[in-house]
FILO-60318 format. One record per residue: x, y, z of N, C-alpha, C, O in turn. Coordinates in steps of 0.02 Angstrom, whole numbers, plus 32768, in hexadecimal, padded with zeros to 4 digits. Each point is the difference from the previous one (the first is absolute). Layout:
<rs>
XYZXYZXYZXYZ;...
</rs>
This chain:
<rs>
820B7D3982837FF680417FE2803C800F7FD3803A800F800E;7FA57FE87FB5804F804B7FD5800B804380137FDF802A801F;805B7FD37FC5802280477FF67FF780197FC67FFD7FDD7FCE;7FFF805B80327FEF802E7FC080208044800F7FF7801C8036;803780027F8E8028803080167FE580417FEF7FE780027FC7;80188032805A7FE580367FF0801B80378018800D8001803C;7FFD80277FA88022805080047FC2803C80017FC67FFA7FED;8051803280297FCB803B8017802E80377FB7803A80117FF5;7F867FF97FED800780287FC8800480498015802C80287FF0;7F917FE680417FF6803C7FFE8012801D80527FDC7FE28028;804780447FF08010800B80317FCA801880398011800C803A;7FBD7FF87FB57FB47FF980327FF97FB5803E7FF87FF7803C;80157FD77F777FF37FB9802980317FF3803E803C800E8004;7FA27FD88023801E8004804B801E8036802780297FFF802F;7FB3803C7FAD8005802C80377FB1802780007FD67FF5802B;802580297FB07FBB8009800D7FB57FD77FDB7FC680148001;804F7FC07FEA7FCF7FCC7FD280217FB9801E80397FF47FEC;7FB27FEB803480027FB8802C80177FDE7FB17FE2800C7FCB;80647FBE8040800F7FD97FCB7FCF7FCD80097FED7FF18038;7FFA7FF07F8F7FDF7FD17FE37FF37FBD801C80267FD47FEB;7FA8801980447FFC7FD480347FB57FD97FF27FD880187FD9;801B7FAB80487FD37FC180047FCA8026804C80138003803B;7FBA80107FB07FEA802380217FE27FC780507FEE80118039;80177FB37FAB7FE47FE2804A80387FBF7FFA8033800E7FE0;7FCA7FBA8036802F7FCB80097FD07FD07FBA801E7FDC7FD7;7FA7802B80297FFC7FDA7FD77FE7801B7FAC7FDD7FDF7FDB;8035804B801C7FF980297FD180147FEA7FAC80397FE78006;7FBB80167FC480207FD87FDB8024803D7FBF801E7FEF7FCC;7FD8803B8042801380457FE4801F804E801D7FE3802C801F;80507FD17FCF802C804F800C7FCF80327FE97FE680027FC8;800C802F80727FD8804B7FEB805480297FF0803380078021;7FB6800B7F98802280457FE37FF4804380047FC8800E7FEB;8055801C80287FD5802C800F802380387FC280337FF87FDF;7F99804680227FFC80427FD7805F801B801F80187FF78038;7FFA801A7FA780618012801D7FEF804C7FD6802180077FCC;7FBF801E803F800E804E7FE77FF8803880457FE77FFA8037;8033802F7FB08008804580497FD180207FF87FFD80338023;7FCA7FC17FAD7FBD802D801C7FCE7FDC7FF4800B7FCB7FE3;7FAC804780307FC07FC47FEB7FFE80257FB9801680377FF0;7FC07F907FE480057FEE7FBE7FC77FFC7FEC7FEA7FC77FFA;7FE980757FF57FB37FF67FE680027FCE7FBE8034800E7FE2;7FB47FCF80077FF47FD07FC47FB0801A80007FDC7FFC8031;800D80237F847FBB801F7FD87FDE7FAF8014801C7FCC8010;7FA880417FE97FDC7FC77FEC80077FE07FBA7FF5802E7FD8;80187F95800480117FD87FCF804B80157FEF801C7FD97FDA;8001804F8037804F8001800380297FE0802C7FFE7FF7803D;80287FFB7F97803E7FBC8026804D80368007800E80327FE0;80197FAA805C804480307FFD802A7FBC800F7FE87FCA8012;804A80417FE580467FD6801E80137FFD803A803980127FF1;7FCA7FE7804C80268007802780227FC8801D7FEE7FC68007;80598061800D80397FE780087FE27FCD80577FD98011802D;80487FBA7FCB800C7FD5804C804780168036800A7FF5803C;801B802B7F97803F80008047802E7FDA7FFD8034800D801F;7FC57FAB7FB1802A7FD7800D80047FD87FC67FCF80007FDB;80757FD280127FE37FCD7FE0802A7FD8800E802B800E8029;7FD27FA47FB080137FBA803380177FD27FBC7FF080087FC5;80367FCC8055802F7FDF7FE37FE17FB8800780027FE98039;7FDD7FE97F8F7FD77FD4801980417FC47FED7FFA7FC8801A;801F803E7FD380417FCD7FDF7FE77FC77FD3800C7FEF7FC6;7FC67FF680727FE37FAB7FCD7FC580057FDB7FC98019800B;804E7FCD7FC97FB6800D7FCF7FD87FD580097FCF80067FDB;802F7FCF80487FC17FD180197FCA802A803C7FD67FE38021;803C80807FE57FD8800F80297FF380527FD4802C80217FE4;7F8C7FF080217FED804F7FEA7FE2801980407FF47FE68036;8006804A7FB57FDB803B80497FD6800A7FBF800F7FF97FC4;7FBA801980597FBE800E7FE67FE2803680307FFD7FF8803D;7FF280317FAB7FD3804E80227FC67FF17FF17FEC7FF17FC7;7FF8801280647FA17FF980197FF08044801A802C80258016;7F8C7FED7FE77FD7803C801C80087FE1803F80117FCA8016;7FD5808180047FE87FF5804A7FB7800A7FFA7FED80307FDF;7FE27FA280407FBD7FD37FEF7FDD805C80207FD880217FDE;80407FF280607FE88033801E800980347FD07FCF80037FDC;805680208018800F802D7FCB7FCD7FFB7FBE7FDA802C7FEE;802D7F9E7FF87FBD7FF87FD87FCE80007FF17FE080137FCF;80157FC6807C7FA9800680117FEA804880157FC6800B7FEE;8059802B80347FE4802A802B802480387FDD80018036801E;80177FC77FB1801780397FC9802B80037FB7802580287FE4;7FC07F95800F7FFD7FFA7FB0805180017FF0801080137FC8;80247FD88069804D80167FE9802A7FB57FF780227FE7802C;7FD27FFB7F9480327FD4800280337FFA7FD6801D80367FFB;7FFE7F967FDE80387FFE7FE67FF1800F7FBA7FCE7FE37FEB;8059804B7FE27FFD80217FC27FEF7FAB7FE47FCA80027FE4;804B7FCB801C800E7FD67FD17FDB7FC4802A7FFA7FCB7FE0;7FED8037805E7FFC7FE4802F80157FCB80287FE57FF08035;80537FF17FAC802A7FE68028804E7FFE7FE080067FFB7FC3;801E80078057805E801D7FEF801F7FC07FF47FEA7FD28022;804080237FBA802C7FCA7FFA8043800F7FFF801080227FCF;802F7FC780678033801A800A80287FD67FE47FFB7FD18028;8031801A7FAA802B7FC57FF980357FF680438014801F8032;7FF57FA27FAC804E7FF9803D8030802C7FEB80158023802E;80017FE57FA3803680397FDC7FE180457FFE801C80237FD6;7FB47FFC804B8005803980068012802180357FED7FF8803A;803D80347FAF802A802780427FF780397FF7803980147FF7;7F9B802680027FD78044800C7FDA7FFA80267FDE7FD08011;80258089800B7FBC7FEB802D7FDC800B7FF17FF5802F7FDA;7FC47F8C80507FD37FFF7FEB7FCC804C7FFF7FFF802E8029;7FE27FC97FA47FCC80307FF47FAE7FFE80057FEF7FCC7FE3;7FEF8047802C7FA67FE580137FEB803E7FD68006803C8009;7FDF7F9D7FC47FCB80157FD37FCF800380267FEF7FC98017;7FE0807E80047FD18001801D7FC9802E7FD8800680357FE0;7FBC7FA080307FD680217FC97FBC800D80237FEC7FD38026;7FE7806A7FD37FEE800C802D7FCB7FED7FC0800D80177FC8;7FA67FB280447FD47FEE7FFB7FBD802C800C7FD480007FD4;8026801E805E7FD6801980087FF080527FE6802480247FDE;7FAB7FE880377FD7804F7FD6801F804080237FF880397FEB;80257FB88042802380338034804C8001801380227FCD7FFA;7FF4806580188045800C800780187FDE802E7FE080078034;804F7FD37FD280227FEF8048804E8001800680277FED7FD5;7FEA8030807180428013801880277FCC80307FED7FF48039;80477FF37FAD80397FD580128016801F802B8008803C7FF6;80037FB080348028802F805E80517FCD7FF3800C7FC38003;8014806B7FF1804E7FF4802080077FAC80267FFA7FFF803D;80137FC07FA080207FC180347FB17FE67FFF7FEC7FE98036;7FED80187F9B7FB17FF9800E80147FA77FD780297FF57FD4;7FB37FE4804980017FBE7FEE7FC67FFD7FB67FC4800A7FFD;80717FE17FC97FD7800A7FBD7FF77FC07FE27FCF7FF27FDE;806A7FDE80317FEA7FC57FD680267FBB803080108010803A;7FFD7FAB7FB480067FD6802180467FEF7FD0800E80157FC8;801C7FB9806B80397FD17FB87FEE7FBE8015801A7FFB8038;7FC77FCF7FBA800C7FC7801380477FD77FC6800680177FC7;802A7FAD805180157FE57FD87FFE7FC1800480027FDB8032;7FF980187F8D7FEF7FAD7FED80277FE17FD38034801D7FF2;7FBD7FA57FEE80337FE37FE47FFE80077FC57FCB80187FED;80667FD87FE17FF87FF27FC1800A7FD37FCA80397FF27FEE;7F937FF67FF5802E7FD27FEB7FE9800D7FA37FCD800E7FDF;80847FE280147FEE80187FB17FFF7FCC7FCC80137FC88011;7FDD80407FBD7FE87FBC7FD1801E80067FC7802480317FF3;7FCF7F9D7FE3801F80087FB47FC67FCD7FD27FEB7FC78008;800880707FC37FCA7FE97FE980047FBF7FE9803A7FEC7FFE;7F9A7FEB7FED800E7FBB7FC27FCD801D7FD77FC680098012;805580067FB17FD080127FD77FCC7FCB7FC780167FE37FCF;7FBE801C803F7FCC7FB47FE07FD180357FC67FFA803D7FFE;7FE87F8A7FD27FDA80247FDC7FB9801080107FE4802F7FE3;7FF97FA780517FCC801E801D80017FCD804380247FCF800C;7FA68052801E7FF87FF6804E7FDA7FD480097FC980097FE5;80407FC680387FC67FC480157FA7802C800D7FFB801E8036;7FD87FE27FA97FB18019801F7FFA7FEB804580117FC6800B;7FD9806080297FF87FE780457FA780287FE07FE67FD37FDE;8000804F80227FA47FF37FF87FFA8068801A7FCC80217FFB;807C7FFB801E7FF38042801D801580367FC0802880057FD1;7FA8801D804D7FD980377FBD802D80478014801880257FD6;7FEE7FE5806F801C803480057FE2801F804E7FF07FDD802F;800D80627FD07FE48028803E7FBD7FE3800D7FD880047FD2;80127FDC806B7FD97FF580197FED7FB97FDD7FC67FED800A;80567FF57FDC80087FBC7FF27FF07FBD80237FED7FCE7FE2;801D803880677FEB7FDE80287FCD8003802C7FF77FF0803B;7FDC80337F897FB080238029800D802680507FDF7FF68033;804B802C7FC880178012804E7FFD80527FE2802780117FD3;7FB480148043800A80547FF2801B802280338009803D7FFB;
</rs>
């Protein structure tokens, strides 16, 4: 297991909002939760910001945190991610923020430490182009290319 360093932004986390934890042993994603002192109506098709509580020091750039919905939240009330999924660099050191965007036709209210989105982190690996004057033809056309819909 790594280490990953993280500071508590907002003085809620770990005292009345549980810091940022792997909800079972085999879990492959950190629940983030809502870090504000009151619940948080979001209109229907309106998106807000809210703050996480914390943010983290990834050091190596061979690793990002990535923010995922929560599948429940989605399905059973239209609330997922403004952009729908977050990309954290290794060099970012603010805390993180969850673009949350409420999808559906109806209002819904964020409760105080309410579990809003996921962090999984993975690797990275970065490239450097070779620039050619055109691409070998492989026979693919594009979306749905491989007769697969």
């Amino acid at each position: 297991m790594r280490t990953i360093e993280a500071t508590i932004i907002n003085p809620l986390m770990g005292k009345e909002i549980p810091l940022p934890s792997y909800s079972t042993d085999g879990a492959a994603a950190i629940d983030l939760r809502a870090c504000i002192s009151a619940p948080l109506t979001i209109q229907a098709q309106e998106t807000k910001l809210i703050g996480s509580g914390i943010a983290i020091n990834i050091h190596d750039p061979n690793l990002a945190a990535v923010l995922l919905p929560r599948s429940g939240l989605g399905l059973h009330h239209g609330i997922v991610l403004g952009n729908l999924v977050g990309l954290i660099d290794s060099d970012y050191r603010k805390e993180i923020q969850i673009a949350v965007w409420n999808r559906s036709n109806k209002a819904f209210t964020i409760q105080q430490g309410e579990r809003l989105c996921q962090m999984v982190f993975v690797p990275i690996l970065q490239v450097e182009f070779k620039w050619v004057t055109h691409l070998e033809d492989n026979g693919r056309d594009g979306f749905g290319s491989t007769g697969l819909s």
